[in-house]
N, CA, C and O atoms as a GROMACS GRO file, in nm:
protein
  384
    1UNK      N    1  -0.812  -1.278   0.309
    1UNK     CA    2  -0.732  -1.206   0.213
    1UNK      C    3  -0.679  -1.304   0.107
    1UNK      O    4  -0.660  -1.421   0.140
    2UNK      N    5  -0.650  -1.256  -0.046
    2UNK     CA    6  -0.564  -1.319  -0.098
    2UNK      C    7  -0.432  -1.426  -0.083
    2UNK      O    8  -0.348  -1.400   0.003
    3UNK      N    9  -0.419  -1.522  -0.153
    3UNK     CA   10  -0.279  -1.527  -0.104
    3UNK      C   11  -0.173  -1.449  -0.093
    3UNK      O   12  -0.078  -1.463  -0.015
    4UNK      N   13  -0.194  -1.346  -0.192
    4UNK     CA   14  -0.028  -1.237  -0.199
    4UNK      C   15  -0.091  -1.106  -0.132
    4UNK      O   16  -0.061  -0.991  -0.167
    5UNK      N   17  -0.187  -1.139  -0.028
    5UNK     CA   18  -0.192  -0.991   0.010
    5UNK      C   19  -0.247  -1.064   0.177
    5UNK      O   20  -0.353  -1.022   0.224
    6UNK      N   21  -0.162  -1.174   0.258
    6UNK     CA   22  -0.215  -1.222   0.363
    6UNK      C   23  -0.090  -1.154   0.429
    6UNK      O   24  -0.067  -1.220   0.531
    7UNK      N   25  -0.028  -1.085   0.421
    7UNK     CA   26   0.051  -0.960   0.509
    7UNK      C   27   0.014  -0.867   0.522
    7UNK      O   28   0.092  -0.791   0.579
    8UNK      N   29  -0.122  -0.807   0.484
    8UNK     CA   30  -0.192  -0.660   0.523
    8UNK      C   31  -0.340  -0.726   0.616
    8UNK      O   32  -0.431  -0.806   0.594
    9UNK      N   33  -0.293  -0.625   0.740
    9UNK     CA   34  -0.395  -0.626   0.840
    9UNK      C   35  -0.514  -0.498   0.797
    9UNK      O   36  -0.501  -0.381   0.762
   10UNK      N   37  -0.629  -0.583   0.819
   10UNK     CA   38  -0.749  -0.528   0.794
   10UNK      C   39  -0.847  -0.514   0.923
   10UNK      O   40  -0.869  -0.594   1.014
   11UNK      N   41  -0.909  -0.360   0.892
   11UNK     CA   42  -0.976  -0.397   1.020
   11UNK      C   43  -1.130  -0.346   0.957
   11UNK      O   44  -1.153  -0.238   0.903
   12UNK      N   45  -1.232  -0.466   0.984
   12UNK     CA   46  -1.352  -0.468   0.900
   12UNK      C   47  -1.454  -0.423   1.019
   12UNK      O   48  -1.451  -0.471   1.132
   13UNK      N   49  -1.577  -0.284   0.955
   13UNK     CA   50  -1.679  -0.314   1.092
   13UNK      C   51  -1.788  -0.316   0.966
   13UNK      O   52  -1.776  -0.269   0.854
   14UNK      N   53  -1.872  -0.371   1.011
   14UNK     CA   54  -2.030  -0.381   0.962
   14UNK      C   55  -2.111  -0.320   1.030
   14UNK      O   56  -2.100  -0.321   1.152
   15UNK      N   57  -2.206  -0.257   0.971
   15UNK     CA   58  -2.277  -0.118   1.049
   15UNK      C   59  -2.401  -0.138   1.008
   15UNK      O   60  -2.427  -0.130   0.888
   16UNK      N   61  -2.499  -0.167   1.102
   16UNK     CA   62  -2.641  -0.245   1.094
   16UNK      C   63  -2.717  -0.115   1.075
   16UNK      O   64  -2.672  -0.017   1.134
   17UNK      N   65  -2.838  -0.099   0.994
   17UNK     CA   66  -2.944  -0.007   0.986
   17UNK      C   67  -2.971   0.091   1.100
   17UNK      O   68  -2.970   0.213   1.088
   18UNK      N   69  -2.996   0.020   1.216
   18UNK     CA   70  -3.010   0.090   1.370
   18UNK      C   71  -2.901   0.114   1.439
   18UNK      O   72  -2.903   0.131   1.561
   19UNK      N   73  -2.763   0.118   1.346
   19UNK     CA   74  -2.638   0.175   1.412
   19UNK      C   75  -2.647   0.343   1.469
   19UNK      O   76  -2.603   0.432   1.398
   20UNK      N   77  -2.712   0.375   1.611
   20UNK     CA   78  -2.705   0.485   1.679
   20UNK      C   79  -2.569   0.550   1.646
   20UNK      O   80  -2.466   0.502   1.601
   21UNK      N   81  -2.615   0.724   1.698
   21UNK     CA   82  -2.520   0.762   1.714
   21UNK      C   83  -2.413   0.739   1.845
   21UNK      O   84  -2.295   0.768   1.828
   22UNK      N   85  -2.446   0.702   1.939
   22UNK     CA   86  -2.412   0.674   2.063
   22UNK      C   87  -2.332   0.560   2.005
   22UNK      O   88  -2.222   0.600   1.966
   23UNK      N   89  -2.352   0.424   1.987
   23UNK     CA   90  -2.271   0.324   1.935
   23UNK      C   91  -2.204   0.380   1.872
   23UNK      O   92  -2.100   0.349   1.930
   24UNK      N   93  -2.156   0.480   1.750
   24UNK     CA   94  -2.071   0.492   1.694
   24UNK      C   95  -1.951   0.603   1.751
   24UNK      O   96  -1.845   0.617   1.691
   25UNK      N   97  -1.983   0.676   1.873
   25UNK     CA   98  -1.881   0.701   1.935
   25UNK      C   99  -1.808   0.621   1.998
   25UNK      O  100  -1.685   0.614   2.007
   26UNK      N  101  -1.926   0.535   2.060
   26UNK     CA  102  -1.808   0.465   2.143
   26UNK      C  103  -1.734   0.355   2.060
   26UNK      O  104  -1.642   0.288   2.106
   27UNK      N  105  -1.777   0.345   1.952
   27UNK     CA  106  -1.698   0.279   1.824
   27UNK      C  107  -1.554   0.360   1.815
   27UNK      O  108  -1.453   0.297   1.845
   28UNK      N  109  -1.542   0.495   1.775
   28UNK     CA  110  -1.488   0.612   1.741
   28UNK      C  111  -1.344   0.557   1.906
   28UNK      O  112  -1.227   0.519   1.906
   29UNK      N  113  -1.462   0.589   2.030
   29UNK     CA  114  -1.339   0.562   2.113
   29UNK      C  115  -1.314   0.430   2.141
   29UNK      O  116  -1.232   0.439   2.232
   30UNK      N  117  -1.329   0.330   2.123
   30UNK     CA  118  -1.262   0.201   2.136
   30UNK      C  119  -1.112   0.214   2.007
   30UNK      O  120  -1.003   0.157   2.019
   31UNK      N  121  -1.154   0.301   1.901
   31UNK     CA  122  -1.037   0.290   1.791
   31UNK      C  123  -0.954   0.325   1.863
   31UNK      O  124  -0.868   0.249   1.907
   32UNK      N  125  -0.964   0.487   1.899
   32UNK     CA  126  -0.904   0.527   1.992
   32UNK      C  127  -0.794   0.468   2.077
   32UNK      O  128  -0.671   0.464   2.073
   33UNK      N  129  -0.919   0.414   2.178
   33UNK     CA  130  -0.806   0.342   2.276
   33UNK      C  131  -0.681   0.220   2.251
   33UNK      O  132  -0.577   0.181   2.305
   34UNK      N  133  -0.753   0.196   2.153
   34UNK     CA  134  -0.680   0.023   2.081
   34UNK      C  135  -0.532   0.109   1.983
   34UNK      O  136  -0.420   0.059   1.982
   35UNK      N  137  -0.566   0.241   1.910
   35UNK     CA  138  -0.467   0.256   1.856
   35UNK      C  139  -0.333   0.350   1.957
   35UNK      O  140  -0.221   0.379   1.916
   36UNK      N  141  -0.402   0.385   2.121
   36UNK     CA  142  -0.281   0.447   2.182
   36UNK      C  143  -0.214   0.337   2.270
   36UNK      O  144  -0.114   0.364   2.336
   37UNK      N  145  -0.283   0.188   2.271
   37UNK     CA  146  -0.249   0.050   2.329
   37UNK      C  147  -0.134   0.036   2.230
   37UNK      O  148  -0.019   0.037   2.274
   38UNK      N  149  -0.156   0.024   2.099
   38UNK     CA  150  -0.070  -0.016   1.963
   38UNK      C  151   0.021   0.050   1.997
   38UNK      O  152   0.125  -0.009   2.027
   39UNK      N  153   0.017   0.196   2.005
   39UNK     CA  154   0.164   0.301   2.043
   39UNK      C  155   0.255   0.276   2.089
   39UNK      O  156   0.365   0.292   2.036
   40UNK      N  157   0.224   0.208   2.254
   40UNK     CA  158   0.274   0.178   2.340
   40UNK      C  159   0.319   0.086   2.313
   40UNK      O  160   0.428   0.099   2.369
   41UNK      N  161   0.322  -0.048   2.244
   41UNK     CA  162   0.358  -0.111   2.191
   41UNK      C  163   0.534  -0.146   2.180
   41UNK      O  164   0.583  -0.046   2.128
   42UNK      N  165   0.601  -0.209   2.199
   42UNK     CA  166   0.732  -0.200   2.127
   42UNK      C  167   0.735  -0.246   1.966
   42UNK      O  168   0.648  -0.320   1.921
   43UNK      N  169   0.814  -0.207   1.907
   43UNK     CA  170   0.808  -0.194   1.768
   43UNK      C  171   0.881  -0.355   1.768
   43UNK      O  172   0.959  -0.410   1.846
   44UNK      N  173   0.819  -0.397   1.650
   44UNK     CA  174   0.915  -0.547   1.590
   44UNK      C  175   1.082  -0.551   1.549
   44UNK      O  176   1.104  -0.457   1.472
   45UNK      N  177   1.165  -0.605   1.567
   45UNK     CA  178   1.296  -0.592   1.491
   45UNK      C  179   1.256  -0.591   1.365
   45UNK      O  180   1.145  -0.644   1.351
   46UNK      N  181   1.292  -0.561   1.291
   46UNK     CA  182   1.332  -0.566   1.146
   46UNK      C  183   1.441  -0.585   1.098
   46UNK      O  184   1.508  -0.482   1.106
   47UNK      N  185   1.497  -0.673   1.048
   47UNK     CA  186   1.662  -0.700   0.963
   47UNK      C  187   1.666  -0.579   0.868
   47UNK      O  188   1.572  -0.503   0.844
   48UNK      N  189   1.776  -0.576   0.824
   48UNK     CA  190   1.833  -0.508   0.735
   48UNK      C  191   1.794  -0.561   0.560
   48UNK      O  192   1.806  -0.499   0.454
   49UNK      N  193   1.739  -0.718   0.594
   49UNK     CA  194   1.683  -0.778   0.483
   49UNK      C  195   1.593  -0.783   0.495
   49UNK      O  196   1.553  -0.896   0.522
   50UNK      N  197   1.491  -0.677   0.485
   50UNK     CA  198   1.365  -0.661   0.538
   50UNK      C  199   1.311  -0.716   0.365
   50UNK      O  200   1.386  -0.711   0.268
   51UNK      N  201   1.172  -0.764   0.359
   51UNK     CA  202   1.126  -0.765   0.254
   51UNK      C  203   1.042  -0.655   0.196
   51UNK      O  204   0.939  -0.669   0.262
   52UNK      N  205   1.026  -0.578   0.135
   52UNK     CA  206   0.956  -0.465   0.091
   52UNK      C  207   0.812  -0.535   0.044
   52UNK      O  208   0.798  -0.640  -0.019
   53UNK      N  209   0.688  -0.426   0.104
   53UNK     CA  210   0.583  -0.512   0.096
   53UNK      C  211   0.547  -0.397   0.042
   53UNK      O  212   0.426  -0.396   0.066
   54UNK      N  213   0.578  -0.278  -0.028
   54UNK     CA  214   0.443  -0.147  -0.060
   54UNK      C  215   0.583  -0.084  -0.176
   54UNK      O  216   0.703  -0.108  -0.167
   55UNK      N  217   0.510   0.001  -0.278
   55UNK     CA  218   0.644   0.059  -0.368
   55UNK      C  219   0.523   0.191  -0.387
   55UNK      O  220   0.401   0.196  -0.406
   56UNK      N  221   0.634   0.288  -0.368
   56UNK     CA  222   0.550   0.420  -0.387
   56UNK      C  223   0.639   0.478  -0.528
   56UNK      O  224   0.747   0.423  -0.550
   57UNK      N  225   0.600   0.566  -0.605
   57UNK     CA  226   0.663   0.645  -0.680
   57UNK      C  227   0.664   0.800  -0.654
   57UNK      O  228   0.570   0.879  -0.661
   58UNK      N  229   0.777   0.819  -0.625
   58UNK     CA  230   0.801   0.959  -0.647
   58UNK      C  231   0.899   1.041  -0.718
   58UNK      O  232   1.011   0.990  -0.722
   59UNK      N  233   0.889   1.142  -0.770
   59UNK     CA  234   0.932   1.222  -0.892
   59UNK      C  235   1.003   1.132  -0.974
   59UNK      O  236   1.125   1.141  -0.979
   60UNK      N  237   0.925   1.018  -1.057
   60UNK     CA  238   0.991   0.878  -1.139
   60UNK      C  239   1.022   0.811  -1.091
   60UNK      O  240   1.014   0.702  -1.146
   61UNK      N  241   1.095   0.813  -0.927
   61UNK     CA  242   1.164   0.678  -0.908
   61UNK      C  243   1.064   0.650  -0.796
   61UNK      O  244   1.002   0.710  -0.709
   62UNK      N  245   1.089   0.478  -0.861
   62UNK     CA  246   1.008   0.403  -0.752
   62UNK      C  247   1.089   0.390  -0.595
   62UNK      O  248   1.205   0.350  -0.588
   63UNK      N  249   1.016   0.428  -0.480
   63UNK     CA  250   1.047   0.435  -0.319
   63UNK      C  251   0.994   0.300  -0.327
   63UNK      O  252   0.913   0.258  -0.409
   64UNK      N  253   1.056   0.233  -0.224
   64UNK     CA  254   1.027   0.056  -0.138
   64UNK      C  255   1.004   0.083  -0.018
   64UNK      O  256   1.090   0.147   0.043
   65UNK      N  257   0.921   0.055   0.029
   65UNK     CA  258   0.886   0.088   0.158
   65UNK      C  259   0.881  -0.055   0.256
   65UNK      O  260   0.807  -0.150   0.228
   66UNK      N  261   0.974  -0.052   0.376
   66UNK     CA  262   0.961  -0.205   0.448
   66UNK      C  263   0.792  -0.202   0.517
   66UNK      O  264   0.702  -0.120   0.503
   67UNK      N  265   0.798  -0.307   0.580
   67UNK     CA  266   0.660  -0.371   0.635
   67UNK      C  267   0.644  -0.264   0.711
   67UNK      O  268   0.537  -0.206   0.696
   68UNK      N  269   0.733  -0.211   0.804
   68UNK     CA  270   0.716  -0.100   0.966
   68UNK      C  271   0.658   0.026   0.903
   68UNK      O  272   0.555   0.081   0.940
   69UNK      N  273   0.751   0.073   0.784
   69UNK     CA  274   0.708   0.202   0.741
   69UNK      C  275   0.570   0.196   0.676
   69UNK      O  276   0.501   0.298   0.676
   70UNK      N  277   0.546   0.138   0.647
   70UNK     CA  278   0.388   0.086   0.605
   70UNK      C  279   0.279   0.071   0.745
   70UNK      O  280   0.159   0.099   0.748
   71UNK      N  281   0.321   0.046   0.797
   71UNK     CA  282   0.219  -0.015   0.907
   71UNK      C  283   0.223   0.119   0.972
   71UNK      O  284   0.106   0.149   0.996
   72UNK      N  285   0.313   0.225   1.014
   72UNK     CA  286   0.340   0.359   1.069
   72UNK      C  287   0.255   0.462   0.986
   72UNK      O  288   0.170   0.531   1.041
   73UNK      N  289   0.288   0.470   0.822
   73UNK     CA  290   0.186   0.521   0.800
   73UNK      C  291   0.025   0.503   0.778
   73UNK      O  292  -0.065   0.586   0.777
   74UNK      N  293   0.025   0.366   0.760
   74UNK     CA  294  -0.154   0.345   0.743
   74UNK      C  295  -0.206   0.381   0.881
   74UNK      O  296  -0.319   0.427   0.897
   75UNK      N  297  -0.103   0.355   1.000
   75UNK     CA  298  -0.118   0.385   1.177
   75UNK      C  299  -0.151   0.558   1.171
   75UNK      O  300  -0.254   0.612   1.212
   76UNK      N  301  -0.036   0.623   1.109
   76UNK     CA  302  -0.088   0.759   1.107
   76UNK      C  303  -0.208   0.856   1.058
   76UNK      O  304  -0.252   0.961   1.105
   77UNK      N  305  -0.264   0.739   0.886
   77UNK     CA  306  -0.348   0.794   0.870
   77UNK      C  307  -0.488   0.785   0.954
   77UNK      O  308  -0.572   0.872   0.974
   78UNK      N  309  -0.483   0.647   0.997
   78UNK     CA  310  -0.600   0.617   1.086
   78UNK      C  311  -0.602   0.692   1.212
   78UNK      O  312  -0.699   0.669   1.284
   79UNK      N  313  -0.517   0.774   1.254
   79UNK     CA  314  -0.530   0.846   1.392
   79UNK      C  315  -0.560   0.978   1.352
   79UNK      O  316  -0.635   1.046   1.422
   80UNK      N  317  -0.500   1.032   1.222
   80UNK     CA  318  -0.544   1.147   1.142
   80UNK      C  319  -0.707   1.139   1.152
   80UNK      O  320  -0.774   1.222   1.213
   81UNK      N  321  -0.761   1.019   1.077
   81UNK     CA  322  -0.865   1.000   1.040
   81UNK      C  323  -1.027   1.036   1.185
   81UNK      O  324  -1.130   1.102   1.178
   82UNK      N  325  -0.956   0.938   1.308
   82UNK     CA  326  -1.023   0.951   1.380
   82UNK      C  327  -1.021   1.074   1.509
   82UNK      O  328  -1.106   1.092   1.596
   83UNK      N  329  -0.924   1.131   1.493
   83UNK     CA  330  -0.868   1.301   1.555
   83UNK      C  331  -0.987   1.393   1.468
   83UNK      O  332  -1.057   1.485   1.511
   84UNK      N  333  -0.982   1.329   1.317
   84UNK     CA  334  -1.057   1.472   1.218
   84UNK      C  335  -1.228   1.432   1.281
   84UNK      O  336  -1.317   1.518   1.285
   85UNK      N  337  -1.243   1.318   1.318
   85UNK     CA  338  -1.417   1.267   1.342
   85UNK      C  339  -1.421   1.337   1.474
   85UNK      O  340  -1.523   1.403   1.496
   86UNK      N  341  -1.304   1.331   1.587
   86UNK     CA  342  -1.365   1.372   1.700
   86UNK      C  343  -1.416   1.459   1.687
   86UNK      O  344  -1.532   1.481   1.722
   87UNK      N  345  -1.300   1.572   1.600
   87UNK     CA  346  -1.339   1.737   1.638
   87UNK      C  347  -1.468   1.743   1.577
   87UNK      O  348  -1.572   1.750   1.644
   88UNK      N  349  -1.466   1.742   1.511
   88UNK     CA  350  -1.596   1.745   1.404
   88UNK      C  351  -1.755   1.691   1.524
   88UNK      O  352  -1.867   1.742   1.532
   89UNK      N  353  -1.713   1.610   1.576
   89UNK     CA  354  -1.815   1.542   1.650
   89UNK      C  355  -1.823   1.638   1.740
   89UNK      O  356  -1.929   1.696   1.764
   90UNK      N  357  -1.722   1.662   1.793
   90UNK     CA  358  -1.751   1.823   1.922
   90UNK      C  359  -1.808   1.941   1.901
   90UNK      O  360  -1.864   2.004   1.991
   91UNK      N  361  -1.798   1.996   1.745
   91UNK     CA  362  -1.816   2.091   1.711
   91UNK      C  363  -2.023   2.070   1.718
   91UNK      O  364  -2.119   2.141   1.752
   92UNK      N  365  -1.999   1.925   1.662
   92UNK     CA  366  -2.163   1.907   1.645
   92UNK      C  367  -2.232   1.896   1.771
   92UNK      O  368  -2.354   1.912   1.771
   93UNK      N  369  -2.164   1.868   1.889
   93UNK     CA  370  -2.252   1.826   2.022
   93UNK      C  371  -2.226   1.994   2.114
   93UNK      O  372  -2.248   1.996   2.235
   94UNK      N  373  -2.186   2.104   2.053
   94UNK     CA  374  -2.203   2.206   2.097
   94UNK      C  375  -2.375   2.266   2.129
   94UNK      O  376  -2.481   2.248   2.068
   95UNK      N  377  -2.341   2.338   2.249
   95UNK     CA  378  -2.525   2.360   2.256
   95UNK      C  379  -2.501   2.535   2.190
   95UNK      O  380  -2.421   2.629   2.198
   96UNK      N  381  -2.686   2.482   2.097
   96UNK     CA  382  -2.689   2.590   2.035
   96UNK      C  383  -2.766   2.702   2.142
   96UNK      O  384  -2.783   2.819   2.107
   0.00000   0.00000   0.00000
C-alpha cells in the first residue's frame, strides 16, 4: 500500500484460468468462516482521540468516521456481499 493508505487492510485473491467452480466455493466458505472468527473477535479500545481515517458527506456536511466504524462497515458489506453469492449459488445448485 501507499504510504498514506498503510492503515487499510486489503484482502487480495488471484484467480487462475482453471479456477473451478468447486474451488470457488470453498473460497466463498473459507470467507465465511474467517469473517464469523473476526466476529467473535473482541473489538480494539479506541480513545476518545481516535484519529479519523474515512470522511463521508452527507446532506453537505462532512461525517468523520473513526478506524472501528470503518472496519464494521467494509465488515458488513463483505458479509452482505458473500450471504448475496451463497443464495444465489443455492438457487443455482437446485435440481431441475
Amino acid at each position: 500500500m501507499p504510504p498514506d493508505a498503510q492503515h487499510v487492510t486489503v484482502l487480495r485473491v488471484v484467480i487462475r484460468e482453471d479456477f473451478s467452480r468447486t474451488l470457488a466455493e470453498r473460497l466463498v466458505a473459507d470467507v465465511e468462516k474467517v469473517l464469523h472468527e473476526l466476529d467473535a473477535l473482541p473489538a480494539r479500545l479506541i480513545s476518545s482521540t481516535t484519529v479519523t481515517v474515512n470522511a463521508a458527506e452527507e446532506n453537505g456536511k462532512v461525517v468523520k468516521k473513526s478506524a472501528l466504524e470503518t472496519q464494521r462497515e467494509i465488515t458488513a458489506v463483505w458479509k452482505k456481499f458473500v450471504l448475496e453469492r451463497k443464495k444465489l449459488n443455492d438457487k443455482m445448485n437446485g435440481v431441475c
